[in-house]
C-alpha positions in Angstrom: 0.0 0.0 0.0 3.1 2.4 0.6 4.6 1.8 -2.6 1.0 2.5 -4.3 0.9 5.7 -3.0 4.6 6.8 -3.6 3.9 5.8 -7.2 0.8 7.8 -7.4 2.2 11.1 -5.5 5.3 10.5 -8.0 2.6 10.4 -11.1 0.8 13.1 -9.8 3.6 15.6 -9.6 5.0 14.3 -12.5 1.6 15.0 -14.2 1.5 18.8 -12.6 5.2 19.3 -13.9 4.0 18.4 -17.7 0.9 20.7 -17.1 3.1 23.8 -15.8 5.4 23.3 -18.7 2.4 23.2 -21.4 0.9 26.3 -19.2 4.5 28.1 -19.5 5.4 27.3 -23.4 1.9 28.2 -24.2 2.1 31.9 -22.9 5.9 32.5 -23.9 5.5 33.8 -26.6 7.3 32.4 -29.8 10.0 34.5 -31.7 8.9 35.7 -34.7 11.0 34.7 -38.0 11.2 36.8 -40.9 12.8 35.9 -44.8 14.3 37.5 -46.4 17.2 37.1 -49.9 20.2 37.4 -50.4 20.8 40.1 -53.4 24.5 41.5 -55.0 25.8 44.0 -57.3 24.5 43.5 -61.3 26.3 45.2 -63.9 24.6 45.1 -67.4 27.4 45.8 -70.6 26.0 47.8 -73.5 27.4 49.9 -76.2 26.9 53.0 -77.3 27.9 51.9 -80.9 25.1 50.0 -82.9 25.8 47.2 -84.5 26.4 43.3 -85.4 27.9 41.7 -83.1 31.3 40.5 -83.7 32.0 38.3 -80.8 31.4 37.0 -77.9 34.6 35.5 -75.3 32.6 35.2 -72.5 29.9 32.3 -71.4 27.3 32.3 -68.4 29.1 31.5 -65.3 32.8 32.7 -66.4 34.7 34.7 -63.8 36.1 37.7 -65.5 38.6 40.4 -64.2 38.6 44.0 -64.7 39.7 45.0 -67.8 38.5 41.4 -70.1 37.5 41.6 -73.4 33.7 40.7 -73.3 32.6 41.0 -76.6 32.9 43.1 -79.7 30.7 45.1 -82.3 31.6 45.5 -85.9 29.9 48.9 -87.5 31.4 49.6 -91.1 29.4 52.4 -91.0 31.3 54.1 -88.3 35.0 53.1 -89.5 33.7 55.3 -93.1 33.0 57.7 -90.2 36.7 57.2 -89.2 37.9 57.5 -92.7 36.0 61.2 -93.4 37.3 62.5 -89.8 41.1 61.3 -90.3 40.7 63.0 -94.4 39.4 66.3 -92.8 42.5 66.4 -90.0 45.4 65.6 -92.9 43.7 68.3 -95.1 43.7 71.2 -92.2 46.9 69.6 -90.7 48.2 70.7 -94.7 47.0 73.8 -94.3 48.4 74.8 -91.3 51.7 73.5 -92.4 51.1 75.9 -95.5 50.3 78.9 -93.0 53.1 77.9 -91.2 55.8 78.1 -93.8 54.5 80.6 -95.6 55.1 81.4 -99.8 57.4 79.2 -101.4 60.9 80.0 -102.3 60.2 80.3 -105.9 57.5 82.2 -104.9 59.3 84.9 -102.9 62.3 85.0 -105.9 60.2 85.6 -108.2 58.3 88.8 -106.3 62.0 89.6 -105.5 62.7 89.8 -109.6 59.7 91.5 -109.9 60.3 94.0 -107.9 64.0 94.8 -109.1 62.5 95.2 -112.7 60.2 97.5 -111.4 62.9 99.3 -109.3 64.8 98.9 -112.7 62.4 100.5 -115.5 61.6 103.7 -112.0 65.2 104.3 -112.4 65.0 104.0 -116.6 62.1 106.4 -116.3 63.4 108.7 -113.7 66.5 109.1 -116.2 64.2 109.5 -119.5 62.4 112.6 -117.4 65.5 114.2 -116.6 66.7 114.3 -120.3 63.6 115.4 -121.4 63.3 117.8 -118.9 66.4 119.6 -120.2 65.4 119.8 -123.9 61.8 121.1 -122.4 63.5 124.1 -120.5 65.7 124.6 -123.7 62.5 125.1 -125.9 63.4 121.6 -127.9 60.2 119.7 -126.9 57.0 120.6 -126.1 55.0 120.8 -122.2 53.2 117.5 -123.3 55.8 115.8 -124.2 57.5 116.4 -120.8 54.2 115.8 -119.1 54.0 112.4 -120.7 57.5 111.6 -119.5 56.5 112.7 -116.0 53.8 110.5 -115.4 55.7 107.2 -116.9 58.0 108.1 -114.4 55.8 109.0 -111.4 53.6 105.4 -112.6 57.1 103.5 -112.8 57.7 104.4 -109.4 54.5 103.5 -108.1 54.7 100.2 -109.6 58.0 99.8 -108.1 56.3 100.5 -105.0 53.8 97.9 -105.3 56.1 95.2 -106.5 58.0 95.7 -103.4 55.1 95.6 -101.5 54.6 92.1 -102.9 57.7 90.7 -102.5 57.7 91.8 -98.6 54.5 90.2 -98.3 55.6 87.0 -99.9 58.6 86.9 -97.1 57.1 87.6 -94.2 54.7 84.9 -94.9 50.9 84.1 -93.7 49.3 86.4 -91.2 49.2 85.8 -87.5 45.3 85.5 -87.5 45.4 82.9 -90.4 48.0 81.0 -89.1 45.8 80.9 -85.9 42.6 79.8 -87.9 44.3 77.0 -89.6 45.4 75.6 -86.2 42.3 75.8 -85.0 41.0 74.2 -87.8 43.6 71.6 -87.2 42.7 70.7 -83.6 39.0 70.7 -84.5 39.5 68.3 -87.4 41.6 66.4 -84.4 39.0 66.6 -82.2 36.6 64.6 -84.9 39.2 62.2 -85.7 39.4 61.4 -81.5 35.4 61.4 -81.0 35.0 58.6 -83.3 38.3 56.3 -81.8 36.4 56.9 -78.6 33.4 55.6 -80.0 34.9 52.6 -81.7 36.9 52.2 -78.6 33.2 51.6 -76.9 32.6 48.6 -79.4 35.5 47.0 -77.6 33.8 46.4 -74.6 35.4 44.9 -71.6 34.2 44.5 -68.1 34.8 46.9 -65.4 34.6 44.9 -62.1 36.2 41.2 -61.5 32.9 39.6 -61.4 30.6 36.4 -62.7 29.1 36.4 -65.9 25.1 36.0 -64.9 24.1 36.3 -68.1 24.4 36.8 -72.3 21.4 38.3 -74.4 22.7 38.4 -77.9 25.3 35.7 -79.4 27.6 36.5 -82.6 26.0 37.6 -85.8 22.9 39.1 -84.2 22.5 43.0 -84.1 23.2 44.8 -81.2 20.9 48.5 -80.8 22.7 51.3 -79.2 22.4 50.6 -75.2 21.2 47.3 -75.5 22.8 45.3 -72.4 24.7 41.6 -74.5 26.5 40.6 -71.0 25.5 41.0 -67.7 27.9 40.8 -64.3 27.5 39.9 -60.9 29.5 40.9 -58.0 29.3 38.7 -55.7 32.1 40.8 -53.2 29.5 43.3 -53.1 26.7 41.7 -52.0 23.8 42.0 -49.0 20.7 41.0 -47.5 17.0 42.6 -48.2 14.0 42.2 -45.6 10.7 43.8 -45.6 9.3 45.2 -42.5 6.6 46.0 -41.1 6.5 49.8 -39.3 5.6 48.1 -36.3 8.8 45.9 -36.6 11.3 48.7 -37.1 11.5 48.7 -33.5 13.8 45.7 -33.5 16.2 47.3 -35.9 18.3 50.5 -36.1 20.8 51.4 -38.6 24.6 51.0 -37.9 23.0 47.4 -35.8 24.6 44.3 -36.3 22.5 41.5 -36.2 23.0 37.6 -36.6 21.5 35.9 -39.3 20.8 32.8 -40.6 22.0 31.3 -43.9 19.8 27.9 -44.5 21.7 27.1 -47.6 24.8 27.2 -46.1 23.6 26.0 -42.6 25.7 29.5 -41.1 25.0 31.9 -38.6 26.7 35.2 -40.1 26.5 38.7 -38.4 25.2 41.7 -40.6 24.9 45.1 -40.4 21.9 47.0 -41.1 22.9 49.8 -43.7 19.3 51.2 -45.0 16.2 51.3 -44.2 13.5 53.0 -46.4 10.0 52.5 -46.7 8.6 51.2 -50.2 6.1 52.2 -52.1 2.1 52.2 -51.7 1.5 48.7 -53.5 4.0 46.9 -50.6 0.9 48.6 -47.7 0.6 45.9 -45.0 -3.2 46.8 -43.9 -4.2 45.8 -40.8 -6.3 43.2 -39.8 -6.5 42.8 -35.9 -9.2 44.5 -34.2 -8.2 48.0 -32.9 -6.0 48.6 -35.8 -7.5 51.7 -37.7 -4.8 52.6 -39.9 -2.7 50.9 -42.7 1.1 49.9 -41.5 3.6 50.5 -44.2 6.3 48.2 -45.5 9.7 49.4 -45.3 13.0 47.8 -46.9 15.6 47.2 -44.4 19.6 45.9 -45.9 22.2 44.6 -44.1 25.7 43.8 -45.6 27.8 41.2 -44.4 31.1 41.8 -41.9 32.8 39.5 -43.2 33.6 37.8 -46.6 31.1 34.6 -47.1 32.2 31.9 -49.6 29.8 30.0 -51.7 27.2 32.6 -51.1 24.6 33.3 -54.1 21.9 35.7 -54.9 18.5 34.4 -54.2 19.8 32.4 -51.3 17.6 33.1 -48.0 18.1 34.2 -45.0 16.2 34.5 -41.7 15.8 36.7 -39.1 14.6 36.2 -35.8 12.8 39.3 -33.9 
């Protein structure tokens, strides 16, 4: 009879301990656990030059450092454009070395010559009005005859004059305003000539991050419009994690906080710190649906990046949270 009633008090305590622990895990309440993804860094490669393209080096998956050759667009029409710009530079590049030089050497002799035979026949005439101007005061010739001889002389010196005129001009060379114009010509036509190598340099395109290759739109032989993304990258060394929040759950987290996470996938706990927080747009409203609640709770977007680097990690992995 003892040991019934040992048993039983045993039974019945043992009974009251599994009721108090049923009581006590039924009003603690349970932490809530929120999902969220794991998102990176996307880069999307397009041209500015339209065209077919050439080719392609790169597959889906391919780790590429900064500076690879990606692909590459052919565009005849822009290497005629190339041809034009580099004619117009070697013509005004001519033509400021003309300015530059200035009149030829046969040029400038022969304004020289021409200039002596002028300064020759002034003299010739000079003399010719002299003699005549001695028989004129003797009463030999006539007033219009020694008018005539006058102006042949006064015309001889003029052209003189003007010859020598010339044959300064012709040695000094170009003016300094023309010489000016054709350099700026020059570096204009230049400036065409590098516009389009910049361009062309564009259908050359290489990747500006070491990334992953997460994707290629347009293979070799099919046309690539201006701006059209053909590759895209993935950085993976820049990536974080995106939640969505309700206003009444910001209270758990403040920017600048480092929180633990979980990564199912990869069965870690990794700490992360919350880096933004901004509410999203009308469609994400969370409307309430508890008694009492008489006003729609926004959705906000809270991201956290990593503290330190985590291998094998992928966008579109999940990740939990627990408030």
């Amino acid at each position: 009879m003892r040991t019934n009633r040992i048993l039983a008090a045993i039974t019945i305590i043992a009974l009251i301990g599994i009721l108090a622990y049923g009581l006590v895990l039924a009003y603690t309440p349970k932490p809530q656990v929120l999902q969220g993804q794991i998102e990176a860094r996307e880069y999307n490669i397009s041209s500015k030059v339209p065209g077919r393209v050439e080719q392609v080096l790169v597959r889906r998956g391919d780790r590429v450092n900064q500076g690879d050759l990606l692909y590459a667009i052919y565009s005849p029409e822009l290497q005629a454009k190339l041809m034009q710009a580099e004619g117009g530079r070697d013509a005004a590049k001519a033509m400021q070395q003309e300015a530059d030089n200035g009149a030829r050497k046969q040029q400038i002799l022969a304004s020289r010559e021409q200039w002596l035979k002028a300064q020759a026949a002034s003299k010739l005439a000079n003399i010719t009005f002299d003699r005549i101007e001695v028989l004129f005061n003797e009463g030999v010739l006539a007033r219009q005859k020694r008018d005539e001889a006058f102006t042949q002389w006064q015309a001889a010196k003029y052209t003189e004059q003007a010859a020598l005129a010339m044959y300064q001009m012709a040695d000094e060379g170009a003016r300094d305003e023309t010489k000016a114009a054709a350099a700026g010509n020059a570096r204009m036509a230049e400036g065409a000539v590098n516009e389009v190598n910049a361009i062309l340099a564009d259908s050359q395109m290489r990747s500006p991050k070491t990334a992953e290759v997460s994707e290629v739109l347009l293979q070799a032989g099919e046309l690539a419009p201006s701006g059209f993304p053909v590759v895209s990258l993935i950085d993976m060394s820049d990536a974080w994690a995106v939640f969505q929040l309700r206003e009444d759950q910001l209270k758990h987290v403040k920017k600048g906080q480092t929180l633990l996470l979980t990564i199912p996938a990869l069965e870690r706990d990794v700490e992360f710190t919350v880096s933004h927080i901004a509410v999203m747009g009308d469609f994400a409203t969370w409307r309430a649906t508890e008694s009492g609640h008489d006003f729609d709770m926004r959705t906000f977007q809270v991201e956290l990046r990593p503290n330190e680097e985590i291998a094998d990690l992928r966008v579109g992995m999940s990740i939990l949270f627990a408030l």
